[in-house]
C-alpha positions as CSV (number, residue, x, y, z in Angstrom):
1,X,91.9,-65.1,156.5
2,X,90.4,-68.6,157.0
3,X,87.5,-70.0,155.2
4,X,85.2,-72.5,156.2
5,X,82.5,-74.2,154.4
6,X,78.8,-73.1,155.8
7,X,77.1,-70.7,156.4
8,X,77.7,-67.3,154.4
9,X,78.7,-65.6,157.6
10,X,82.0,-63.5,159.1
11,X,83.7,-65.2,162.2
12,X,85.2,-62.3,163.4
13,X,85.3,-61.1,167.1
14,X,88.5,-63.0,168.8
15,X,88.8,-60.7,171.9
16,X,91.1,-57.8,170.5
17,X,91.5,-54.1,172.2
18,X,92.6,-51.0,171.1
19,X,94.0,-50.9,167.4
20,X,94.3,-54.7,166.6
21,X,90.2,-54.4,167.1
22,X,90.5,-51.0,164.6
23,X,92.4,-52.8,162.4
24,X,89.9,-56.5,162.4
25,X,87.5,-54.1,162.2
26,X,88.6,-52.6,158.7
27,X,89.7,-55.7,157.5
28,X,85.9,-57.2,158.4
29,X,84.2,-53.9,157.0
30,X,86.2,-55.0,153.1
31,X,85.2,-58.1,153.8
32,X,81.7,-57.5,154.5
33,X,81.6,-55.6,151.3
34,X,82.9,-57.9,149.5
35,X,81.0,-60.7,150.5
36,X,77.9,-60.1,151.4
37,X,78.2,-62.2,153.8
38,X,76.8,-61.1,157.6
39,X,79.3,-60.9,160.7
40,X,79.0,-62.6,163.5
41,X,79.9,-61.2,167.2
42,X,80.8,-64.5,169.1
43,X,83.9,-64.3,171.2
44,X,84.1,-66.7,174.3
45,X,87.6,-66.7,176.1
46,X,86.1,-70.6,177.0
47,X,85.6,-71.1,173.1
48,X,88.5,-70.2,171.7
49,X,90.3,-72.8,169.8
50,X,90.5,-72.0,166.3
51,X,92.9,-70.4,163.5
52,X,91.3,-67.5,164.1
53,X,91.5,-67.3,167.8
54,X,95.4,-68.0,167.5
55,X,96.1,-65.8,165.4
56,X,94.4,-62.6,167.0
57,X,95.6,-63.6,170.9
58,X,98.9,-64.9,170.1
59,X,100.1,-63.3,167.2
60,X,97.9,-59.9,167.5
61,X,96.8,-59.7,163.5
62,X,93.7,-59.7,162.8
63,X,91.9,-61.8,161.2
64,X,88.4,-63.1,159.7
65,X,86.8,-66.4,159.3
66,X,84.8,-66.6,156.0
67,X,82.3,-69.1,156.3
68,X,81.5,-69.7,152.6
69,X,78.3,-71.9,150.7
70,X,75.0,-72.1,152.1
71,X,74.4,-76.1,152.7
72,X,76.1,-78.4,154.4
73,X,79.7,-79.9,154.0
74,X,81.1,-80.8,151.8
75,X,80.2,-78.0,149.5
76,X,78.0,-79.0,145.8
77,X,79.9,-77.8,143.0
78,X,76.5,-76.4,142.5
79,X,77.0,-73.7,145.2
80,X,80.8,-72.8,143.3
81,X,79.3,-70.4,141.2
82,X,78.2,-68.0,143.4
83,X,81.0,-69.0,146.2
84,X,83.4,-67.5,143.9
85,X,81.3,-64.4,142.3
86,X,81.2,-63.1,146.5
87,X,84.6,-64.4,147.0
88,X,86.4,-63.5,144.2
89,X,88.4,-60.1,145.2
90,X,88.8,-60.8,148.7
91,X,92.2,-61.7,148.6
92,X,92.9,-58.4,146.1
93,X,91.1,-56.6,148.8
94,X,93.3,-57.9,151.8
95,X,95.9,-57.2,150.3
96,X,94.9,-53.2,148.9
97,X,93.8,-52.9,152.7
98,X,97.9,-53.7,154.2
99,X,99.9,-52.5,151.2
């Protein structure tokens, strides 16, 4: 898992086949749930540079970016209510989801 700070959204496609995709694929579903937060399809072999990118093409896990808050950086402790309210069991939920 990564967060990020903006935008309420799921970074989530990094190019995986076969069962690492079946397995992002559950791990984005709990996360989803979870969350609320909507996914977003965006893989570009030309884009890739990120935590998330290494981790699924070198390291074949997979993974999600959690783009958390919904104004711009840095977060208002304002928005840290309902950050951690959405937020909260994701970690729990990993976990349950690999153990």
């Amino acid at each position: 898992l990564s967060y990020h700070a903006m935008g309420r959204i799921l970074y989530w496609n990094f190019g995986q086949t076969g069962s690492a995709r079946s397995k992002e694929l559950a791990l984005l579903s709990r996360i989803r749930s979870e969350t609320g937060y909507s996914p977003v399809f965006s893989y570009s072999k030309y884009q890739s540079a990120g935590y998330g990118d290494w981790i699924a093409i070198k390291k074949k896990l997979p993974t999600v970016t959690i783009e958390i808050g919904s104004v711009s950086c840095p977060l208002q402790k304002s928005q840290f209510s309902s950050v951690w309210k959405q937020n909260r069991q994701v970690l729990a939920t990993t976990a349950e989801l690999y153990y």
